[in-house]
C-alpha positions as CSV (number, residue, x, y, z in Angstrom):
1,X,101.5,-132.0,-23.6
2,X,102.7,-128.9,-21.7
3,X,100.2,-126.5,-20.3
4,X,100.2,-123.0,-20.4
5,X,99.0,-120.3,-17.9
6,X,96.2,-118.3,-20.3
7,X,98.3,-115.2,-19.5
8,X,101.1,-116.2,-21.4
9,X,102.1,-115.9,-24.7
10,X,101.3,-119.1,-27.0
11,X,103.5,-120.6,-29.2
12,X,102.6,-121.1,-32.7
13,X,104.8,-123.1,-35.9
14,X,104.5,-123.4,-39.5
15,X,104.9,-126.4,-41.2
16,X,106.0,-126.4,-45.1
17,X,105.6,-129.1,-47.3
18,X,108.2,-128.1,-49.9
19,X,109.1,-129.3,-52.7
20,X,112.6,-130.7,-51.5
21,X,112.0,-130.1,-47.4
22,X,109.5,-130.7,-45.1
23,X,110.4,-128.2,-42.2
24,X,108.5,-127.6,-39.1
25,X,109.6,-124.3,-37.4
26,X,107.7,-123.7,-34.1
27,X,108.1,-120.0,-32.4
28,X,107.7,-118.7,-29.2
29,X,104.9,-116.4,-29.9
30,X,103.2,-114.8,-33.0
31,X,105.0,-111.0,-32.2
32,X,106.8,-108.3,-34.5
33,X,110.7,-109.8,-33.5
34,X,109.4,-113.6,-33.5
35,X,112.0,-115.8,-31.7
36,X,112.1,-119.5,-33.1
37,X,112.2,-122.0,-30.4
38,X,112.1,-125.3,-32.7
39,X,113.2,-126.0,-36.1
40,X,113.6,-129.2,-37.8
41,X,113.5,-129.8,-41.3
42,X,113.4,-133.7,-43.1
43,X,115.1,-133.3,-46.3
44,X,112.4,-135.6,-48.8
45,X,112.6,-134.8,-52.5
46,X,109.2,-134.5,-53.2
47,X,109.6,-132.5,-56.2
48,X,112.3,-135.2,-57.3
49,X,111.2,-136.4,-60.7
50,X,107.9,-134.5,-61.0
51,X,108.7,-132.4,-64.2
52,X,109.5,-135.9,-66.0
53,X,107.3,-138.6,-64.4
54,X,104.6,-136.2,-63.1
55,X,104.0,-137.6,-59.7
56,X,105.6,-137.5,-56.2
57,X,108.0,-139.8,-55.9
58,X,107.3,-142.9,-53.5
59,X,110.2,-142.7,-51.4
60,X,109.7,-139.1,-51.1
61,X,106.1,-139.3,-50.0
62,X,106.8,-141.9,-47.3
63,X,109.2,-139.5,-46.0
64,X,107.2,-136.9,-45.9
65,X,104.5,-138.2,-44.1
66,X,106.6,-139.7,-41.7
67,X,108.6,-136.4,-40.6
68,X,104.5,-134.9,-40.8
69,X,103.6,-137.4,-38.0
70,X,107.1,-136.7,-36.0
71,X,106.3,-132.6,-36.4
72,X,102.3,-133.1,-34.9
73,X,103.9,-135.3,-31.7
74,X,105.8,-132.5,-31.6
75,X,103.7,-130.3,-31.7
76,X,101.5,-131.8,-28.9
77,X,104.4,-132.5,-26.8
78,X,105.7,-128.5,-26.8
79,X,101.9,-127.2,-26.6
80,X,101.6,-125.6,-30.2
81,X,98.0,-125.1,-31.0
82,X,98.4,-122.8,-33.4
83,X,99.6,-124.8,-36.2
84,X,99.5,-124.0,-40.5
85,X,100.3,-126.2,-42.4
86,X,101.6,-125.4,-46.4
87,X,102.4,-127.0,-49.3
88,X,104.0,-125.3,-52.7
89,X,105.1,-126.1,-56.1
90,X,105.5,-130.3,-56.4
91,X,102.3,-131.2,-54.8
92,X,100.4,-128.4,-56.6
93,X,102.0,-130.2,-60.3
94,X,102.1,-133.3,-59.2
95,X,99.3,-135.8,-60.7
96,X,98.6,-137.5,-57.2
97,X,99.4,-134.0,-55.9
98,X,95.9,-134.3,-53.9
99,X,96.5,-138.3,-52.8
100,X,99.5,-136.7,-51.3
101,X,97.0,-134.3,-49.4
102,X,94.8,-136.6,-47.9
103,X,97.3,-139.0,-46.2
104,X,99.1,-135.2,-45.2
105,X,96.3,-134.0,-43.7
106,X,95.8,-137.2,-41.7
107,X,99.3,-137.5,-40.6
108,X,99.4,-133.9,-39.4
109,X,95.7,-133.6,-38.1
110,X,95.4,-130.1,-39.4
111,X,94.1,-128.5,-42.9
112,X,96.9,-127.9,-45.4
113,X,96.9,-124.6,-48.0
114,X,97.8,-125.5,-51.1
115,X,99.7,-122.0,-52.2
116,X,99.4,-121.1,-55.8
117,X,102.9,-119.5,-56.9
118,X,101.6,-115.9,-57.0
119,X,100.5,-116.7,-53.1
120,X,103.8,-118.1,-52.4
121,X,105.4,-114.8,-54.2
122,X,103.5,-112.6,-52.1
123,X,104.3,-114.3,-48.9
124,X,108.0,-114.4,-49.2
125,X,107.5,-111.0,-49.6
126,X,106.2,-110.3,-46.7
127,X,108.4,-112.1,-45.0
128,X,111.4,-110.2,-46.6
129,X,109.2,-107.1,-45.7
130,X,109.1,-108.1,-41.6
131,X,112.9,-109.1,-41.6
132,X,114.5,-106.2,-43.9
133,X,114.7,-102.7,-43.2
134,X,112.7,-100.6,-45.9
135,X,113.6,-103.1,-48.4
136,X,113.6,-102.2,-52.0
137,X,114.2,-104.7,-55.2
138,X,112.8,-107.8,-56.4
139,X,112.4,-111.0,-54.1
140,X,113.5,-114.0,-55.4
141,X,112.2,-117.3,-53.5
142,X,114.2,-120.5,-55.4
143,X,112.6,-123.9,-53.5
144,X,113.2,-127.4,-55.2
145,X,110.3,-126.9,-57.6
146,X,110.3,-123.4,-58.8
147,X,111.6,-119.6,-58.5
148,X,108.7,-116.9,-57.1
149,X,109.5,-113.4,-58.2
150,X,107.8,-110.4,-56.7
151,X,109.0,-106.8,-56.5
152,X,108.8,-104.9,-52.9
153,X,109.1,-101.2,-51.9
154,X,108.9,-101.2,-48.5
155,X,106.0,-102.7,-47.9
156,X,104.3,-102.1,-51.0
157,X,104.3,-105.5,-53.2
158,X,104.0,-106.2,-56.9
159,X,102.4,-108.9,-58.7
160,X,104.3,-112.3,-58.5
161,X,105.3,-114.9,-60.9
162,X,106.5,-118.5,-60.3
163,X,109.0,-119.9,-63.0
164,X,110.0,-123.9,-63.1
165,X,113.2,-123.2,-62.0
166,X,113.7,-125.0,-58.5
167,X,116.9,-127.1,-58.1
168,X,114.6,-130.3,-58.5
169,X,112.6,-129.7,-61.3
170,X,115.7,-128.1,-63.6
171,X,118.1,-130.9,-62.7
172,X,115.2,-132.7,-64.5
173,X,114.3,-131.0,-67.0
174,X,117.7,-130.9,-68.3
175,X,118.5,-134.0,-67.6
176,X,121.3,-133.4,-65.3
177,X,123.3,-131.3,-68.1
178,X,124.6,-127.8,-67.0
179,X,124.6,-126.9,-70.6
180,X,120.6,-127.6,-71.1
181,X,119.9,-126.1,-67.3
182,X,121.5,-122.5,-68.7
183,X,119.4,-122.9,-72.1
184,X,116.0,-123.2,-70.0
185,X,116.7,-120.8,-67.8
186,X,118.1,-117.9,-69.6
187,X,114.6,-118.3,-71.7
188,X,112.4,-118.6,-68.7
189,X,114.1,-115.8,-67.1
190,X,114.2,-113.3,-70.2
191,X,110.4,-113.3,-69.8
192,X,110.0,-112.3,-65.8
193,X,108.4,-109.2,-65.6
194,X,109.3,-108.7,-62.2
195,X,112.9,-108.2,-63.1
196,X,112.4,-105.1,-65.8
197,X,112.5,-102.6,-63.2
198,X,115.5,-104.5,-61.1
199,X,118.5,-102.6,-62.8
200,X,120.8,-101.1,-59.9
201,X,118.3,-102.1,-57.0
202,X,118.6,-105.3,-54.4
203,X,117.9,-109.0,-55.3
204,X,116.8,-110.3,-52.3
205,X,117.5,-114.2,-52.4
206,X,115.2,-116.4,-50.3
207,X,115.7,-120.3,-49.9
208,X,117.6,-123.3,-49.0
209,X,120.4,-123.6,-52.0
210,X,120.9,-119.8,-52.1
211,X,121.6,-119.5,-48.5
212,X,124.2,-122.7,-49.0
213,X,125.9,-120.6,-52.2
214,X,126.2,-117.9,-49.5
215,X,127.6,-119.8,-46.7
216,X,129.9,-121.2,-48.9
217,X,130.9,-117.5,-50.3
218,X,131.1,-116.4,-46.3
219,X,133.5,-119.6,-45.5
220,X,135.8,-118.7,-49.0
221,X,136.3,-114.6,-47.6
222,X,136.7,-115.6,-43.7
223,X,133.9,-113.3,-43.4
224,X,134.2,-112.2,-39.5
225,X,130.4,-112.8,-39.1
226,X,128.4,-115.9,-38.9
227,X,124.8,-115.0,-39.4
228,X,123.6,-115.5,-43.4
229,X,120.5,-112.9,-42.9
230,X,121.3,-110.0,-44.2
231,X,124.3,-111.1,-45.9
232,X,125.6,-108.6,-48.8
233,X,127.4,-109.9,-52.1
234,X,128.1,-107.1,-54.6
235,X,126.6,-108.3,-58.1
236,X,130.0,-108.8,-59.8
237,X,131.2,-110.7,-57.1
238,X,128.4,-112.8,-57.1
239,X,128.2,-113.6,-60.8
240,X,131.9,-114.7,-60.7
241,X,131.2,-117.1,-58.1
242,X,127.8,-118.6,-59.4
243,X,130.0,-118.8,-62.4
244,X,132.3,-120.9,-60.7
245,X,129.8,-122.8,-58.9
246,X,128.2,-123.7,-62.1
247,X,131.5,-125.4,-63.9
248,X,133.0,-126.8,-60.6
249,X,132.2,-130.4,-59.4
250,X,130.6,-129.1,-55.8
251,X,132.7,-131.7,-54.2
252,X,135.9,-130.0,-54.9
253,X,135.0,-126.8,-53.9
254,X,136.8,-125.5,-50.7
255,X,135.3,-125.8,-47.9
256,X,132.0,-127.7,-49.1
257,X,131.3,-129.3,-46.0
258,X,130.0,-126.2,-45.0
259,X,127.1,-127.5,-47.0
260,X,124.7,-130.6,-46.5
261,X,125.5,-133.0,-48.5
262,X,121.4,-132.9,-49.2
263,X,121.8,-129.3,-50.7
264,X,124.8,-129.8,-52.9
265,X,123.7,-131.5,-56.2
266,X,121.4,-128.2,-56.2
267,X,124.0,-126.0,-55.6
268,X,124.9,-125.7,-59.2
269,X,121.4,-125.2,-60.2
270,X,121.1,-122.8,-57.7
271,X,124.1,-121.2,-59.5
272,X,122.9,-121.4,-62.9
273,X,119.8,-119.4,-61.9
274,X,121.2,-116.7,-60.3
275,X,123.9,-116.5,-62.6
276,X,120.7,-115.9,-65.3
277,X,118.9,-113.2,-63.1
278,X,122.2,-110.8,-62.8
279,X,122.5,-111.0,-66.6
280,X,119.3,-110.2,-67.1
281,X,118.3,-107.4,-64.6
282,X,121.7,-106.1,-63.5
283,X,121.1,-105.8,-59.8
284,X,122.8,-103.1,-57.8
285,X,123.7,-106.2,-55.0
286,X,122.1,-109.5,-54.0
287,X,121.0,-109.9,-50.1
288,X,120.3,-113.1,-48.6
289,X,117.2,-113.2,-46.7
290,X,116.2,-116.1,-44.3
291,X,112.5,-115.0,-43.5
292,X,110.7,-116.0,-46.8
293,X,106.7,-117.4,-47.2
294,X,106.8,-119.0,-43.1
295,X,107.5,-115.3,-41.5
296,X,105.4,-114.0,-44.4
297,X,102.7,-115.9,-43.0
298,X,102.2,-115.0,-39.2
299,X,103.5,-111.4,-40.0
300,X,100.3,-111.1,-42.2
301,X,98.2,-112.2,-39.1
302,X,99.6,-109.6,-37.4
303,X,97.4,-106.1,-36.2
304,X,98.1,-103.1,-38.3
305,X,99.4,-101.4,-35.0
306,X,101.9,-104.3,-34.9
307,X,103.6,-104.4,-38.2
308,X,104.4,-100.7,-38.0
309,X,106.7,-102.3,-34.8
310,X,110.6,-101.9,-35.9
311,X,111.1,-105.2,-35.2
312,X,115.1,-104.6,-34.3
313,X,114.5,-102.5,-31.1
314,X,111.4,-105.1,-30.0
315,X,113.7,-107.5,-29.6
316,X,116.5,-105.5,-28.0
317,X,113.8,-104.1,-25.7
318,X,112.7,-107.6,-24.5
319,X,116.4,-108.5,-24.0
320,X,116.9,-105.8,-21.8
321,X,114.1,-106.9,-20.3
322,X,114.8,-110.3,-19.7
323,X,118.7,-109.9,-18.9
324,X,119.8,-106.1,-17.4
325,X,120.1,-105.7,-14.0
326,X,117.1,-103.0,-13.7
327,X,115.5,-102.9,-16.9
328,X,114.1,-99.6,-17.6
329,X,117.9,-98.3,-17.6
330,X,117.6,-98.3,-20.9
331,X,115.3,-96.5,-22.4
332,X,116.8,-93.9,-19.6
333,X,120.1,-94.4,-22.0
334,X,118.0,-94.0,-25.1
335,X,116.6,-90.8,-24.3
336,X,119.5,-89.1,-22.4
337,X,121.8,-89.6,-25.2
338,X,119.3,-88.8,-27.3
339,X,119.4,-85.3,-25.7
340,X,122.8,-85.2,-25.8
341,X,123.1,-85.8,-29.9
342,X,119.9,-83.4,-30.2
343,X,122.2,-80.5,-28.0
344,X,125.4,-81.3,-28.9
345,X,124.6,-80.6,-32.6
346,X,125.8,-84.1,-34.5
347,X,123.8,-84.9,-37.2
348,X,122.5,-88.5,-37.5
349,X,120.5,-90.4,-40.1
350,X,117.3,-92.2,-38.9
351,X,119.0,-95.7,-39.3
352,X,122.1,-94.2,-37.2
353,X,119.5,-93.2,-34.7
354,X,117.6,-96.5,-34.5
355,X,120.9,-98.3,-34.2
356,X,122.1,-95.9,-31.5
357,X,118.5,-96.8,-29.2
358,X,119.1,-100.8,-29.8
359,X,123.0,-100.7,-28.5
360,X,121.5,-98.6,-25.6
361,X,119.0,-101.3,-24.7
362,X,121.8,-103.7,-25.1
363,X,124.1,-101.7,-22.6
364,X,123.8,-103.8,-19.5
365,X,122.6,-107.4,-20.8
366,X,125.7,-109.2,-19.9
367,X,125.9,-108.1,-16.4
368,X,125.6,-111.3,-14.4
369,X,129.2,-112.3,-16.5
370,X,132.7,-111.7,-14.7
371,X,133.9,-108.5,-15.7
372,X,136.5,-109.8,-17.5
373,X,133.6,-111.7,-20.5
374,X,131.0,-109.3,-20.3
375,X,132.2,-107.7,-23.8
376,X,132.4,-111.0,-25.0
377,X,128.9,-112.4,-23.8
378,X,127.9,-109.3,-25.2
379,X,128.9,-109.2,-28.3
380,X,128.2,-112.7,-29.1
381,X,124.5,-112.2,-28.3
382,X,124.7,-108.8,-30.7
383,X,126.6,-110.8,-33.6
384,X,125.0,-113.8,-33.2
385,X,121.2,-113.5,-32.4
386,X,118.3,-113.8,-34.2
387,X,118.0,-110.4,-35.0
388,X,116.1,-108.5,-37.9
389,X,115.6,-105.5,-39.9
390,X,119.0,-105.2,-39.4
391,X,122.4,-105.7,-41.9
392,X,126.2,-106.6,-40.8
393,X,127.0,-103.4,-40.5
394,X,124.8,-102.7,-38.0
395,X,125.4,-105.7,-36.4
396,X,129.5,-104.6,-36.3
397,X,128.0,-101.4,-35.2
398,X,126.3,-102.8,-32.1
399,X,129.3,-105.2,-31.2
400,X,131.9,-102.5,-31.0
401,X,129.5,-100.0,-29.4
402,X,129.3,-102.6,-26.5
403,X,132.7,-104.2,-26.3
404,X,133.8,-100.1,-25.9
405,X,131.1,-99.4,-23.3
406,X,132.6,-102.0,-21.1
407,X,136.2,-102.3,-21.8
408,X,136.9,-98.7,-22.6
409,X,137.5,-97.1,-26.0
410,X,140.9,-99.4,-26.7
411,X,138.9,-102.4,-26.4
412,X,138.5,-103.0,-30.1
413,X,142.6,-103.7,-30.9
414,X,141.4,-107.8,-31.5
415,X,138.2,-107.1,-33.8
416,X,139.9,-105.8,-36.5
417,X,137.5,-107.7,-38.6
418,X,134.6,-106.3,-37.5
419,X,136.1,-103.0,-38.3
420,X,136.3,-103.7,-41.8
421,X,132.4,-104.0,-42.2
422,X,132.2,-100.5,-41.1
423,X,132.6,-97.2,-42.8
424,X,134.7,-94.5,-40.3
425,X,131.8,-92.6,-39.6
426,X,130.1,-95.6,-38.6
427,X,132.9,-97.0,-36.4
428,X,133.6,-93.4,-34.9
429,X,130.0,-93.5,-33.9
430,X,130.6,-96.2,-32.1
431,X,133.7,-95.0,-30.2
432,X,131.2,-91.7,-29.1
433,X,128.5,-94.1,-28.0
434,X,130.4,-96.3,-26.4
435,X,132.1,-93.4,-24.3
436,X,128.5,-91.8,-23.4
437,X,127.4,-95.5,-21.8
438,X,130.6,-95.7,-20.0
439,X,129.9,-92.5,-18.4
440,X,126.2,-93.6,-18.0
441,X,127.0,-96.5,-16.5
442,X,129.4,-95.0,-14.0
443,X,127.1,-92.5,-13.1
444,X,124.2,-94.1,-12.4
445,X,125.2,-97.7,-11.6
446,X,122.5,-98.5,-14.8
447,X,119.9,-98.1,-12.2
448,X,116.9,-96.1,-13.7
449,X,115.9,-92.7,-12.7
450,X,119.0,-91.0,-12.3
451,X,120.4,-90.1,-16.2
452,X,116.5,-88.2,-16.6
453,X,117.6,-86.1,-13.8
454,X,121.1,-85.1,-15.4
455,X,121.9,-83.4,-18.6
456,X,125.3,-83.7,-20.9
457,X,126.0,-81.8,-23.8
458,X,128.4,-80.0,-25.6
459,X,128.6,-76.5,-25.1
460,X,131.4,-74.3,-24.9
461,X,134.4,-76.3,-26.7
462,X,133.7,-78.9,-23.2
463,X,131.6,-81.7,-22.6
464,X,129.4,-80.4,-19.9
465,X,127.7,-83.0,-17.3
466,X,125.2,-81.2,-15.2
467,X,124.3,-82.9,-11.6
468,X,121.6,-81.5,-9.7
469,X,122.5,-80.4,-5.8
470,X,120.6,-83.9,-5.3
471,X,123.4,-85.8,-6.5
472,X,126.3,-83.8,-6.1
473,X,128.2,-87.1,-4.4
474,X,127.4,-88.9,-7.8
475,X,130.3,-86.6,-8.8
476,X,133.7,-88.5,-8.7
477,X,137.1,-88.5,-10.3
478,X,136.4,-91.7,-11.8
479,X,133.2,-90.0,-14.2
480,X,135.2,-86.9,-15.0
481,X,137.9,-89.1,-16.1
482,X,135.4,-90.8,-18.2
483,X,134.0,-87.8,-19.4
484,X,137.3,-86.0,-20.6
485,X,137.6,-89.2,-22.8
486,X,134.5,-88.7,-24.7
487,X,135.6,-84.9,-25.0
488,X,139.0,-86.1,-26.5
489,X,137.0,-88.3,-29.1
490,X,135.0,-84.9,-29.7
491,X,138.3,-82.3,-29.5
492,X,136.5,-80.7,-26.3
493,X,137.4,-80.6,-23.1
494,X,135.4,-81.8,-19.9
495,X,133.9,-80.7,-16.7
496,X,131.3,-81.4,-14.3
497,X,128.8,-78.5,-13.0
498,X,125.9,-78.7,-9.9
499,X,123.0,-77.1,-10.6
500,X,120.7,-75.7,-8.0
């Protein structure tokens, strides 16, 4: 078992009993921005059968238990203490539901909650609520036992309701026919009050078969971006490909083995539901969400103080913190351009603004690379981390902010894909930024304490960088150069001034 210094933070994991996984997801701390540092899932079918027979299946069982004694060894062996354990919809309907708890408990050596499906509704919530920016809609949480529906404003949460709809328990109850699966779930679904008020809001889809539906949709667009959280599909879109999903054997859909071959028989099912919600409650867009009931969990433990944390530049800061060269540099870069947008009279929206501050604290955490990769070490940290609270776009936004910070402001001619993702305002944003950390950079050799003592705005049709007498030799034909390219982006001209 590995020991800890008290000092440090402790590690703490989930482990959910669900009703077609058993996952064990262990993080490195319980924080705002939590970083995963294990995650294994066993893929059991315990909800396989229980609408019809009423019970857990055998085979399913034993494999649950066994993957719960594997997840406690490891455990034990990583130094997790901290440990919840959860169960959902096929052991709470399951007839030998609490046999199933007993041998659980003693395979895992901790108490198991038993969530009711309001309680599973209300933490997928929060966990949509820690992982999307001011989210707004209905949450839909599809597991292979039923569908949890809950609407969210923000942080504000309405009352859930849990519908037999899982991929399981409707390939049951229809007996395997597509037909019968539509019939059940159109009525179930005509019913959910948590969908009356959905009509030109976000669906946000949380769960195993709808984050395979979307990595299949990503693979079919050669979407330029890898991550599923946050992913964006525009309603009609959407229903033309559940609808395809839904008549299409999975197996000779392109590019299926993009899928588990565990997921796809539920893929369909998946489909059909989905397919049901749009009709009914005419969503504005559906956005995949991978924090559901697990992050809703440990973000509910967390202070007040702490879930008020945006989550986005907690995670940035503690890269810069862990990875620049003299970290500290950049909040200097937060606030100094933050003077300069403030003087310089551009208007920016608070989610602008908020992206601005991460790419600054991103500015100098590829450093150790050769020159020639640090854009690229970059940007693959940017579009492929475990950010939240943040969408693609923003994500595109960060990449080409950095890539232009450190290969100048033609540095984008091979990310033409990235470009699409943003509007022009966005990706001209990120041509000014990029300029201003050039500058930064060359001016102060990302060392703190030197941008607090300078000022650049615009004033005068120029872009005006003032030096105090103290570092008049900071001065060089190399910065001015980089300033009269962030006055071309602007339609100024440039020129450096000492002060007294």
């Amino acid at each position: 078992m590995t020991r800890r210094p008290d000092s440090e933070p402790r590690p703490v994991a989930i482990v959910d009993i669900g009703s077609n996984s058993v996952r064990l997801v262990a993080y490195q701390a319980l924080v705002r921005a939590l970083t995963p540092i294990f995650n294994e899932k066993a893929m059991c079918g315990l909800g396989k059968g229980v609408v019809t027979t009423g019970r857990l299946p055998d085979e399913g069982v034993d494999k649950a238990i066994k993957a719960l004694r594997r997840y406690r060894a490891l455990c034990e062996t990583m130094g997790v203490d901290d440990i919840e354990v959860i169960a959902t919809a096929a052991v709470r309907d399951a007839k030998n539901g609490t046999v199933f708890l007993e041998a659980a408990r003693d395979a895992i050596q901790r108490d198991i909650s038993l969530l009711s499906g309001r309680r599973e509704a209300e933490l997928s919530a929060l966990g949509v609520v820690s992982a999307i920016h001011e989210p707004d809609g209905v949450v839909g949480d599809l597991g292979g036992g039923s569908l949890e529906l809950i609407d969210v404003q923000k942080e504000t949460l309405g009352k859930g309701a849990t519908l037999p709809l899982g991929g399981l328990a409707l390939m049951d109850a229809s007996q395997r026919s597509m037909r019968e699966a539509t019939r059940i779930a159109r009525k179930a679904i005509a019913d959910a009050k948590p969908l009356e008020h959905l009509k030109g809001r976000t669906f946000y889809a949380v769960g195993g078969t709808w984050r395979s539906l979307a990595k299949l949709h990503m693979r079919q667009r050669n979407y330029p971006l890898g991550v599923m959280h946050h992913y964006r599909i525009q309603t009609s879109e959407a229903a033309d490909f559940a609808e395809l999903v839904e008549h299409i054997d999975s197996e000779a859909l392109e590019d299926i083995n993009v899928v588990s071959a565990a997921r796809r028989p539920l893929l369909a099912y998946g489909a059909i539901v989905l397919d049901e919600i749009i009709r009914r409650a005419k969503p504005r867009e559906i956005v995949i969400s991978a924090a559901g009931v697990r992050e809703g969990m440990l973000y509910e433990r967390l202070p007040s103080a702490e879930r008020r944390i945006d989550p986005l530049l907690s995670a940035t800061r503690e890269l810069e913190a862990t990875f620049a060269r003299a970290p500290g540099y950049g909040d200097d870069l937060v606030d100094w351009t933050d003077v300069f947008m403030d003087k310089s009279g551009i208007d920016e929206t608070e989610d602008e603004r908020r992206l601005r501050h991460a790419a600054c604290l991103l500015s100098d955490i590829a450093w150790r690379a050769h020159p020639e990769y640090r854009a690229q070490r970059a940007m693959n940290i940017v579009t492929q981390g475990p950010f939240v609270a943040i969408d693609h776009p923003g994500r595109a936004f960060l990449s080409l902010a950095i890539v232009f910070r450190h290969e100048g402001l033609d540095g984008a001619e091979g990310l033409s894909d990235l470009r699409t993702l943003l509007t022009t305002r966005l990706f001209m944003r990120a041509r000014i930024l990029g300029a201003l950390m050039r500058v930064g950079y060359l001016l102060s050799a990302s060392m703190p304490g030197v941008l607090p003592r300078t000022r650049l705005r615009i004033c005068d049709r120029a872009a005006t960088l003032t030096l105090p007498q103290a570092f008049a030799d900071l001065a060089s034909e190399r910065v001015l150069n980089r300033l009269k390219a962030l006055g071309k982006l602007m339609g100024v001209d440039a020129r450096i001034e000492i002060g007294s």
